[in-house]
C-alpha positions in Angstrom: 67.8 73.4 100.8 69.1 75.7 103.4 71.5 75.1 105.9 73.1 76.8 109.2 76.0 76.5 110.5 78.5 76.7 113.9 82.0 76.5 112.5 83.2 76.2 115.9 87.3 76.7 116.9 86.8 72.6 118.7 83.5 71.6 117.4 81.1 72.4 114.3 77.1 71.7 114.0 74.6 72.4 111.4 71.0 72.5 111.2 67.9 73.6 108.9 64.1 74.4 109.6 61.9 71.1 108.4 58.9 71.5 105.8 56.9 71.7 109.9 59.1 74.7 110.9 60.5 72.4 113.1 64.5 73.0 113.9 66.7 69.9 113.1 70.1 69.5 114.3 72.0 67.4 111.3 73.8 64.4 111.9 77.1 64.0 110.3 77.9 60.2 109.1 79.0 59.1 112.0 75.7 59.4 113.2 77.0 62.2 115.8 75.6 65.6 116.3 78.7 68.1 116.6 82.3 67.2 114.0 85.3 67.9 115.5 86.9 70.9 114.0 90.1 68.7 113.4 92.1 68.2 110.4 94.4 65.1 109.3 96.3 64.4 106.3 98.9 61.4 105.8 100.0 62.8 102.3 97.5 61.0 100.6 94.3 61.6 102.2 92.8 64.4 104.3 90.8 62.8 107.4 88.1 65.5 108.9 86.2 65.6 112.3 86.1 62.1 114.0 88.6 60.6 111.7 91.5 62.8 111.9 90.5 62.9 116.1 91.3 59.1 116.1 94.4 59.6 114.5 96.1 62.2 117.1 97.6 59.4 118.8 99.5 58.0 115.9 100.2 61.1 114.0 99.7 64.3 116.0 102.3 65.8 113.9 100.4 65.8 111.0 96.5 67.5 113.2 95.6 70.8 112.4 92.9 72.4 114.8 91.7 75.7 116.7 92.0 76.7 113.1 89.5 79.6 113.7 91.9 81.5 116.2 94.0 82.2 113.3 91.3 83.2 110.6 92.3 86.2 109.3 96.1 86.0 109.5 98.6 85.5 106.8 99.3 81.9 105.2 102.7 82.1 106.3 101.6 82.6 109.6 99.8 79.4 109.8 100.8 75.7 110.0 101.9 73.8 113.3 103.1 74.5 116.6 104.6 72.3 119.4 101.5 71.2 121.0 102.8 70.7 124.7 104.9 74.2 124.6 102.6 76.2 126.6 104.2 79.6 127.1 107.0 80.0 124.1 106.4 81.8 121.1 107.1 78.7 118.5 107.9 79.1 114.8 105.6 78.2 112.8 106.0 75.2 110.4 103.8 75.7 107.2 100.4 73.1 106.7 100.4 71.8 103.3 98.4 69.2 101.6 99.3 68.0 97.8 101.8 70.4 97.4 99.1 73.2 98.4 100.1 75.5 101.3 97.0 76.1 103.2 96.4 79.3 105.4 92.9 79.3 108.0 90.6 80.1 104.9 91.5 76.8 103.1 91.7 74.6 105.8 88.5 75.9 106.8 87.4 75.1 103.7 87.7 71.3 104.4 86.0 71.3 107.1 82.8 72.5 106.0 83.2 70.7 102.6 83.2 67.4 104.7 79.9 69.7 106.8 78.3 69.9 103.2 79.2 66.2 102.3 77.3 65.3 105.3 74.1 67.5 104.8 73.8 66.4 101.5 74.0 62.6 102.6 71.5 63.6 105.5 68.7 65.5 102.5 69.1 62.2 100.5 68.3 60.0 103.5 65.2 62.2 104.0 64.3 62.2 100.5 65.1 65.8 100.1 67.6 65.0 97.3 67.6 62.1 94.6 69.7 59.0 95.8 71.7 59.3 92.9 72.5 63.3 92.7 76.1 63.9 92.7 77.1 65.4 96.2 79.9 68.0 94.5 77.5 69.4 92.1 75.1 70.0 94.9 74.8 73.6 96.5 73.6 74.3 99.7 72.4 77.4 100.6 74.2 78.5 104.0 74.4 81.0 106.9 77.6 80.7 108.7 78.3 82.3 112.3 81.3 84.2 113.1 82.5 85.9 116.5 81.3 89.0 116.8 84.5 90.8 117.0 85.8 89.2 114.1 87.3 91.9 111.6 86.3 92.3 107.5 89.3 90.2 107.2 88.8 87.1 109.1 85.0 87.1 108.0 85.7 87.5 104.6 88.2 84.7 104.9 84.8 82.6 106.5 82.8 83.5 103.3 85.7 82.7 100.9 86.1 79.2 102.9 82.2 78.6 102.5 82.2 79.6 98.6 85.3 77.3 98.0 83.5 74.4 100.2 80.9 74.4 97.1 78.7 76.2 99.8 76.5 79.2 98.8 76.7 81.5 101.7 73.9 83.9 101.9 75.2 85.2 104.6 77.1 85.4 107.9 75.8 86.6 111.3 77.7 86.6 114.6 77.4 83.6 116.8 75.7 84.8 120.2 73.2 87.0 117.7 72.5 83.3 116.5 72.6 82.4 119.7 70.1 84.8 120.6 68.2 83.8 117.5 67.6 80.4 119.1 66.1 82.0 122.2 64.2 84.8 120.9 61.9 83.7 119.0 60.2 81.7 121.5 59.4 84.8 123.4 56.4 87.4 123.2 57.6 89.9 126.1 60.3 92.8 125.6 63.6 91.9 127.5 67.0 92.6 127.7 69.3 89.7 127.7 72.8 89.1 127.8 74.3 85.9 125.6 77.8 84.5 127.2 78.9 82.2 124.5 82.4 80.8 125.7 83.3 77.9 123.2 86.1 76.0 122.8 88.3 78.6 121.9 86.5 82.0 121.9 84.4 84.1 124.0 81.4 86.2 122.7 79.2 88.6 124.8 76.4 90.2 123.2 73.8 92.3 124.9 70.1 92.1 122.8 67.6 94.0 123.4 63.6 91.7 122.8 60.7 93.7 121.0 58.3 91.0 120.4 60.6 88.7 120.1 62.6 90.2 117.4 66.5 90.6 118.7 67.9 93.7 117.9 71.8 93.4 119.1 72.9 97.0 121.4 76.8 96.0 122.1 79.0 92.8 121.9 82.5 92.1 123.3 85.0 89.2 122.9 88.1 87.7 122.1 89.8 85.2 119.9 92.0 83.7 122.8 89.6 82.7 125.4 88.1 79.7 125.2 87.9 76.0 126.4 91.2 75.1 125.2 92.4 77.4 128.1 90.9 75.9 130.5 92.6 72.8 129.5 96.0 74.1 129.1 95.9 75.2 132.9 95.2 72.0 134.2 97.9 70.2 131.6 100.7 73.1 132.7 100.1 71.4 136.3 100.2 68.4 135.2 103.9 68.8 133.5 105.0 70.5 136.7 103.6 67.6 139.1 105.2 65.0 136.7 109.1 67.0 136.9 108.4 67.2 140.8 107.3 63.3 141.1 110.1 62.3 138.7 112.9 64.4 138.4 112.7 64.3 134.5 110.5 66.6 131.9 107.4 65.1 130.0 108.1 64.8 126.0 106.3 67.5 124.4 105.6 65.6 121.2 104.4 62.3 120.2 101.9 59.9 121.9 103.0 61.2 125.6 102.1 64.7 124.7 98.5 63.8 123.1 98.2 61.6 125.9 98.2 64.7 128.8 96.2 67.1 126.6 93.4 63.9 126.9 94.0 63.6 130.2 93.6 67.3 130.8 90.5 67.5 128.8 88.5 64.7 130.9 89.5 66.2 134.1 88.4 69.3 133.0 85.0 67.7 132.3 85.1 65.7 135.2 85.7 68.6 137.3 82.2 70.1 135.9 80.5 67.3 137.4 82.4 66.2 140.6 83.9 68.4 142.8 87.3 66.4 142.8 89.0 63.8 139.9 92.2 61.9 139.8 94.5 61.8 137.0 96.9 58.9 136.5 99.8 58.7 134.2 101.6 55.7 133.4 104.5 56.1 130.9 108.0 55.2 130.3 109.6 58.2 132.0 107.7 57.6 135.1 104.6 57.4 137.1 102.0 60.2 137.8 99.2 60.3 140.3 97.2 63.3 140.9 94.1 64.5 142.6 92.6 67.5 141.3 89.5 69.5 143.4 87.2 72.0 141.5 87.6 74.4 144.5 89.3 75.3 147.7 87.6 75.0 150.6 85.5 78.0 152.5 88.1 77.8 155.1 90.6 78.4 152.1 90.5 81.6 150.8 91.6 81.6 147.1 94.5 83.7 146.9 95.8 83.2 143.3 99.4 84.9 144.4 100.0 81.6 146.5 99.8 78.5 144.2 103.3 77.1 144.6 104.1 73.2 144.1 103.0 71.6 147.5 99.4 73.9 147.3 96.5 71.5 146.0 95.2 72.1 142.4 91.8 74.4 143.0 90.3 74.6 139.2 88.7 77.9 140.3 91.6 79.0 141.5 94.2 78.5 139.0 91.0 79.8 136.3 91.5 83.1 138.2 93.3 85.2 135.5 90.7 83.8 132.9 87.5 84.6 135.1 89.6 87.9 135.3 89.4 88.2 131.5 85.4 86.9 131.4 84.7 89.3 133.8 86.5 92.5 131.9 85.2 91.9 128.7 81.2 91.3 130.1 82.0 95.2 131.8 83.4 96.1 128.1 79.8 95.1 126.5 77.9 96.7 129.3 79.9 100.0 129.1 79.1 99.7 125.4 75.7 99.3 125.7 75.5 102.1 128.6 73.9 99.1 130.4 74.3 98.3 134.1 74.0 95.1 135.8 70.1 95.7 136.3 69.3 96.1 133.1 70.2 92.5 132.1 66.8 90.3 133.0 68.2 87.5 131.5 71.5 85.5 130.5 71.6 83.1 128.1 74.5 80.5 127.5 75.7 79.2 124.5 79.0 77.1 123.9 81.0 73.5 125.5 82.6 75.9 128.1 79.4 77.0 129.8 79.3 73.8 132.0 81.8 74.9 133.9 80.3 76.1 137.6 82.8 78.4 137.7 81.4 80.3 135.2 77.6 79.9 136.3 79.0 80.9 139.8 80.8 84.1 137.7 77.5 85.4 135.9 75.9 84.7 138.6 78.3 87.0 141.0 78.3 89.8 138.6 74.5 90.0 138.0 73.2 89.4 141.1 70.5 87.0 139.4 70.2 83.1 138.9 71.2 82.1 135.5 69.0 79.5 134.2 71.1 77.0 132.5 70.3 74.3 130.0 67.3 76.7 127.9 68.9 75.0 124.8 71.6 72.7 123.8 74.9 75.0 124.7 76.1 72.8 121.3 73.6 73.3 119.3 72.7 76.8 120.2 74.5 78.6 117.2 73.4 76.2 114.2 69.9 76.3 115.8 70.0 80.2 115.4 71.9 80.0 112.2 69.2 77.7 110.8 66.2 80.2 111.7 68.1 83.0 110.5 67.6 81.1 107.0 64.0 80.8 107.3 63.3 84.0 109.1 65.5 86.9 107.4 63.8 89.5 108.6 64.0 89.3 112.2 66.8 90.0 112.9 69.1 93.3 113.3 72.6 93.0 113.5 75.8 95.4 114.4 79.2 96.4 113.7 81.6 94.7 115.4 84.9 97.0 114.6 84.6 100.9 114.1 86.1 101.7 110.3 87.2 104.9 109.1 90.4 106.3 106.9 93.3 108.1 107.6 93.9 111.5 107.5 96.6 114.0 107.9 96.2 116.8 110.7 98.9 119.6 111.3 101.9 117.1 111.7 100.3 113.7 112.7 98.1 111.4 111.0 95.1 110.0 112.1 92.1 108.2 111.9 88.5 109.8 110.9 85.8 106.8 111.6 83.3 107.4 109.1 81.6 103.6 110.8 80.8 103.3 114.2 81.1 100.4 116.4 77.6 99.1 117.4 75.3 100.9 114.8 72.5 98.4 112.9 73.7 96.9 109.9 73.5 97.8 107.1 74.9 101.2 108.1 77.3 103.9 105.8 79.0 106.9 106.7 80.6 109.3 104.3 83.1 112.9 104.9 84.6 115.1 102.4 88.3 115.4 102.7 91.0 117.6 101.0 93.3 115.8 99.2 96.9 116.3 97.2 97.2 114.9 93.3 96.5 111.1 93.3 96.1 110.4 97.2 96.2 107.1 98.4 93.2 106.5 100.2 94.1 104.0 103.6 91.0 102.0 105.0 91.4 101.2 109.0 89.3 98.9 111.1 89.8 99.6 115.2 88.5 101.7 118.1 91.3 104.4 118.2 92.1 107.5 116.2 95.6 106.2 115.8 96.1 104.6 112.6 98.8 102.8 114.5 96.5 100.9 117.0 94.3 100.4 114.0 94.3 97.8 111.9 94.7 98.3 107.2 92.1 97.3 105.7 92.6 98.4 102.7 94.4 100.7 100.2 92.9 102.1 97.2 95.2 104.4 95.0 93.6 107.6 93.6 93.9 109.2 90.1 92.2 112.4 91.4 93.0 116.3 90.8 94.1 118.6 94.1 91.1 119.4 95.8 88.1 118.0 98.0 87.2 114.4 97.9 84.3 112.9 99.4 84.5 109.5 101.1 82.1 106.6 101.8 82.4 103.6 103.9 79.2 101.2 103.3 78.7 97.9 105.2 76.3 95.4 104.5 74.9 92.8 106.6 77.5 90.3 106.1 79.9 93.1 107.9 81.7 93.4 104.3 82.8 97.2 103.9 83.1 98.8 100.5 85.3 102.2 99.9 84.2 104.9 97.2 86.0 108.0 96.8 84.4 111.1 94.3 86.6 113.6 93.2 84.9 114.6 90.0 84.3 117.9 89.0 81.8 117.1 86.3 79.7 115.0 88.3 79.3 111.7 90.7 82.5 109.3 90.2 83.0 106.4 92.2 85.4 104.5 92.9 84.7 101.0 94.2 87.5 99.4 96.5 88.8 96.2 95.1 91.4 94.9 97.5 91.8 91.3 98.2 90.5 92.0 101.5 87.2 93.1 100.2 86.6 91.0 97.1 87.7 87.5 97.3 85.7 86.5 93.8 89.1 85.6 92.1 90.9 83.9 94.9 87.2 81.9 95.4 88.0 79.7 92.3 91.7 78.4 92.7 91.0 77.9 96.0 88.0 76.0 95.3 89.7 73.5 92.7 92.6 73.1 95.3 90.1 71.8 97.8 88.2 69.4 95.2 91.6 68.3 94.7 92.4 66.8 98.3 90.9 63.1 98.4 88.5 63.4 101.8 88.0 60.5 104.6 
């Protein structure tokens, strides 16, 4: 049995192709078609999706979500932050759960083991699976999407998360190329498209070219701070502002109050993508608030994002400026990429919550000088539908490198970066360089667009036992986007030497990690 699956920064779905070849979208038990990517524990159980959403109210201290923005950072770098500080850089209070500190790859982790729970409830109901088969010793097989900018680092924390979910992930692809996935392979003609997957927390833009309705990906763009959530936050910052104005006195920025105005931000957000003006009221203890919010100022009203002071009306649009700013830049990025222009695009398709906004219809639509035809598929479903068709249809697909890779190397003075990978090129893809070297040379691994080794980021380090002289260097990448490192120095003949960093083999962090999640009691 063979799964896909969105692990979304808000929401996740999965799906699989039907004996028919027939997509399905899995329901999870609660009969829903998307799980919240939201973790709860009470130090005794850990409550996933719906469960630990219905428990923000009476313990927000204790949720853990937009996990995925921090996938690929250090444990100690993850844990909680004061949900209703919107502009301070917070220290960061550590997540644990039985004793066990969790960083991004374990917590994501529990959210697909409580994904996998579900499927294997779901292939039992559909007589897939014995009734009585025992869902922990089950394994799925799995393809699991990732941004397209995400680094060897935060995808091989995804894989490591799958593996430890008792998931057995065949492979990862990047979300709008799933995305893509959905769309192509309904089509017979050549095109060009552009997928604009804005989610709840990320943005992807991925240029494909069609041949016969395989996708072969030219250029993507993105970033790990652009989403949904931001969206949100701008109409919540107003919101604290209006209630200080109306009241004298600040909001509390933890507790009930503060989940309370991120929900109230939320529906007005979604309000505001189908009316063209909402009111929020707020009704607490430290006073009254009544607001009216419009989607967008007036023709007479120029938008002029320089003047939004206090007694200026909330315009959505308008106070979305600086993210539309960021939209726009990084569509530019992928077409610059691609050596594209505007008129090579003959069609966009969306993918991802956000995508209901009109603003961003009215963006697209601004830029490219075409009508975007919206609703083609399922903006929530679009990524495990791709994901799930990637399963059944391996070979159709081409994928790229999402980060140039190289090693450093020293010139006259300075150091600097040699990329021996190149952003953009089909996956699987190698490049290799000879290189003099001094006695037992320390061979430095760098993922990033610039020959800087300082604007880069390590990757990996891989200490040499080699004589002074020439040593030739591979990087290799498979179609996961997993790089491997060899170095030969040997006079006699071929010697390699395989790179075996914890950033490119996670095989002996896989197991603990695995029996600390089996070890947390779900809900």
């Amino acid at each position: 049995m063979h799964v896909g699956i969105d692990l979304g920064t808000t929401f996740c779905c999965m799906a699989t192709v039907g004996d028919d070849q027939e997509v399905i979208v899995i329901p999870n038990s609660e009969g829903r078609l998307t799980t919240p990517s939201v973790i709860c524990f009470d130090g005794k159980y850990a409550y996933v999706g719906d469960s630990a959403n219905a428990r923000k109210l009476f313990h927000p201290s204790l949720i853990y979500e937009f996990v995925k923005r921090d996938m690929g950072k250090p444990v100690e770098a993850v844990g909680f932050e004061d949900p209703m500080d919107l502009t301070a850089q917070n220290e960061v209070r550590p997540f644990e759960i039985a004793g066990f500190r969790y960083g991004a790859a374990g917590l994501s982790a529990l959210i697909l083991r409580k994904l996998k729970q579900d499927a294997v409830r779901y292939f039992k109901k559909i007589a897939k699976l014995e009734k009585d088969a025992d869902e922990k010793r089950v394994i799925l097989d799995a393809v699991i999407t990732v941004p397209a900018y995400f680094g060897d680092k935060e995808r091989q924390d995804t894989k490591l998360a799958g593996f430890a979910a008792g998931l057995n992930v065949q492979k990862l692809i990047n979300e709008p190329t799933a995305a893509a996935l959905t769309y192509g392979l309904l089509q017979k003609e050549d095109e060009r498209i552009m997928v604009f997957d804005l989610g709840g927390g990320t943005l992807d833009v991925t240029l494909m070219g069609m041949e016969c309705g395989k996708p072969v990906v030219v250029a993507s763009d993105g970033a790990n701070t652009l989403g949904g959530k931001d969206w949100d936050e701008v109409i919540q910052r107003y919101l604290v502002e209006q209630f200080f104005l109306q009241n004298g006195r600040d909001l509390p920025t933890t507790g009930e109050v503060a989940y309370e105005v991120q929900q109230k931000a939320l529906e007005a957000k979604l309000e505001l993508s189908e009316n063209t003006e909402t009111t929020v009221h707020l009704a607490i203890e430290e006073g009254n608030l009544e607001v009216t919010l419009y989607r967008s100022a007036p023709k007479e009203d120029p938008l002029n994002r320089f003047d939004i002071g206090p007694d200026r009306p909330f315009y959505f649009d308008e106070r979305s400026s600086d993210l539309l700013s960021r939209c726009r830049t990084i569509c530019s990025m992928a077409l610059e990429n691609a050596r594209w222009t505007w008129g090579h695009v003959q069609e966009i398709v969306l993918a991802g919550g956000s995508c209901r906004m009109p603003m961003i219809i009215e963006l697209l639509e601004t830029m490219s000088g075409r009508k975007v035809r919206q609703n083609v598929v399922n903006y929530d479903h679009a990524i495990a539908i791709g994901a799930a068709l990637h399963g059944a249809h391996q070979d159709r697909l081409q994928d790229v490198v999402s980060h140039c890779m190289g090693v450093r190397y020293r010139s006259g003075e300075g150091f600097y970066v040699e990329h021996l990978i190149r952003k953009n090129a089909n996956l699987p893809t190698g490049g290799k360089q000879r290189f003099a070297a001094e006695r037992n040379a320390i061979l430095l691994v760098y993922e990033g667009e610039s020959e800087r080794p300082e604007e880069c980021n390590l990757r990996g380090r891989l200490e040499l036992d080699n004589p002074a002289g020439s040593i030739e260097v591979a990087l290799e990448m498979d179609t996961n986007g997993v790089v491997r490192a060899l170095a030969d120095y040997s006079p006699q003949g071929k010697q390699v030497l395989e790179l075996r960093s914890e950033l490119f083999n996670f095989s002996e962090r896989a197991e603990p990690l695995q029996e600390k999640i089996r070890s947390v009691v779900m809900k």
